[in-house]
Structures are given as structure tokens and as C-alpha cells.
C-alpha positions as CSV (number, residue, x, y, z in Angstrom):
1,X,0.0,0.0,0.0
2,X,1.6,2.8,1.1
3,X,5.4,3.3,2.6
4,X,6.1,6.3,5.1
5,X,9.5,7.8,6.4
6,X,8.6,8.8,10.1
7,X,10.9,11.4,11.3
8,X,11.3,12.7,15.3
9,X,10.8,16.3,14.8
10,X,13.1,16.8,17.8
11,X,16.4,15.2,16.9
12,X,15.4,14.3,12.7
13,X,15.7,10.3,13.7
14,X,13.3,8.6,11.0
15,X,12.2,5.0,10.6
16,X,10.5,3.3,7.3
17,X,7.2,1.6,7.8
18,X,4.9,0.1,5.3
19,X,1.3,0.2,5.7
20,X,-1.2,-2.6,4.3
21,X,-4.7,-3.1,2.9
22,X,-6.1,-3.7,7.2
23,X,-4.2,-0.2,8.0
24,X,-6.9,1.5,5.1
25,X,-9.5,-0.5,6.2
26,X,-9.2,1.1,9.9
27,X,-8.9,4.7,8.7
28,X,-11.4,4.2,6.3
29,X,-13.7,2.9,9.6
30,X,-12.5,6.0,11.5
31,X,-14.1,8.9,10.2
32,X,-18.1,9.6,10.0
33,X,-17.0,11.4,6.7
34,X,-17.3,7.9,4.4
35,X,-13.4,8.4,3.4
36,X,-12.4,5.7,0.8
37,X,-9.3,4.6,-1.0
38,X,-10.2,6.5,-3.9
39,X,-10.8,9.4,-2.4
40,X,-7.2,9.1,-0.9
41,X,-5.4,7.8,-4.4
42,X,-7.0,11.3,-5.8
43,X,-5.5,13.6,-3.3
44,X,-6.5,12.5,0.3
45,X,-5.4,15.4,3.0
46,X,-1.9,14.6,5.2
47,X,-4.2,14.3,7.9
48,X,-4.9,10.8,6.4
49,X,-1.3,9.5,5.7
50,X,-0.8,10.4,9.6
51,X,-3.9,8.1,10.2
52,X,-2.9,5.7,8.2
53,X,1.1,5.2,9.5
54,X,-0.6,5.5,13.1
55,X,-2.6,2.9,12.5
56,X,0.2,0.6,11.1
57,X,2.1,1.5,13.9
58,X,-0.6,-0.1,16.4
59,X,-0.6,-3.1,14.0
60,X,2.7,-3.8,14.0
61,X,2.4,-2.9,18.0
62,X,4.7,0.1,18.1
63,X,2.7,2.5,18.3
64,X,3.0,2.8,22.2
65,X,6.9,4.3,21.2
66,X,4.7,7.3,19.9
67,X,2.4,8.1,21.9
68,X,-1.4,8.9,21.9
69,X,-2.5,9.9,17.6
70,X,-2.5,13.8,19.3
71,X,1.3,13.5,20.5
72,X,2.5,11.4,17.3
73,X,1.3,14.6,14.9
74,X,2.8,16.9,17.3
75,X,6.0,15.0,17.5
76,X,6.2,13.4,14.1
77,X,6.9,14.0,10.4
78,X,5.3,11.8,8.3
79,X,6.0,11.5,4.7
80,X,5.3,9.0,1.7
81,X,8.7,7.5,0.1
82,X,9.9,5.0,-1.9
83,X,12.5,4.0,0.7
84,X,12.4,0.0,1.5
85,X,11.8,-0.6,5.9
86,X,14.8,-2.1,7.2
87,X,14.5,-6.1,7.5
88,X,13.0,-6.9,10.9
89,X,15.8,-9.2,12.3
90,X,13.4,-11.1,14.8
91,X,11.6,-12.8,11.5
């Protein structure tokens, strides 16, 4: 789906995470406003990238490291790249 560089405001650290199809399917759930994938793949707000990296985060069971969804935009730059995550060397 979607790959995002997540950079510590404060000191300009950054890790790569990749979102999936399940990370969508939550943002789409969280808004009364009907959002859809198409809507994003035609120019979705950066409000909804930080949604959608939050919510991997919490799949992947990080997202404790960055706080409540308020603190992680307050902290946090999140951008779309083509970077590739580093290999997780526990699988």
C-alpha cells in the first residue's frame, strides 16, 4: 500500500514503515466522513497519511513508542517514500 519515512521532529531520527490493505480498512472505519481509498489515491489530506502510518504502527504494535494519535502529529513528520523498511531481524 503505502510506505512512510517517520521522522522525530526533535532530533530528525526517522524510521520506514509500510502500511497494508487492514491499515486502510481502519482509517477508512475511523471517520463519520465515508473516506475511501479512492478518495485518498486522488488527493487524500496529510491528515490521512498520519492516520494511516498510526494505525500501522498499532498493527505492528509500536505505536505505544509514539504516543497517543494527538502526540505522534505533534512530534512526528510523516512522509510517503519509496525507501524500502529495514528487514526486521526477529523474522
Amino acid at each position: 500500500m503505502f510506505t512512510y519515512k517517520i521522522t522525530k521532529a526533535s532530533d530528525r531520527t526517522s524510521v520506514i514503515i509500510e502500511s497494508d490493505p487492514r491499515d486502510i480498512l481502519v482509517w477508512e472505519r475511523s471517520s463519520k466522513l465515508n473516506r475511501t481509498m479512492s478518495d485518498l489515491m486522488s488527493g487524500g489530506a496529510m491528515n490521512d497519511h498520519y492516520g494511516i502510518a498510526y494505525a500501522a504502527l498499532r498493527r505492528q504494535g509500536k505505536a505505544d513508542q509514539y504516543g497517543k494519535p494527538a502526540e505522534f502529529e505533534a512530534a512526528y513528520l510523516v512522509e510517503v517514500t519509496d525507501e524500502e523498511p529495514e528487514p526486521d531481524p526477529t523474522q
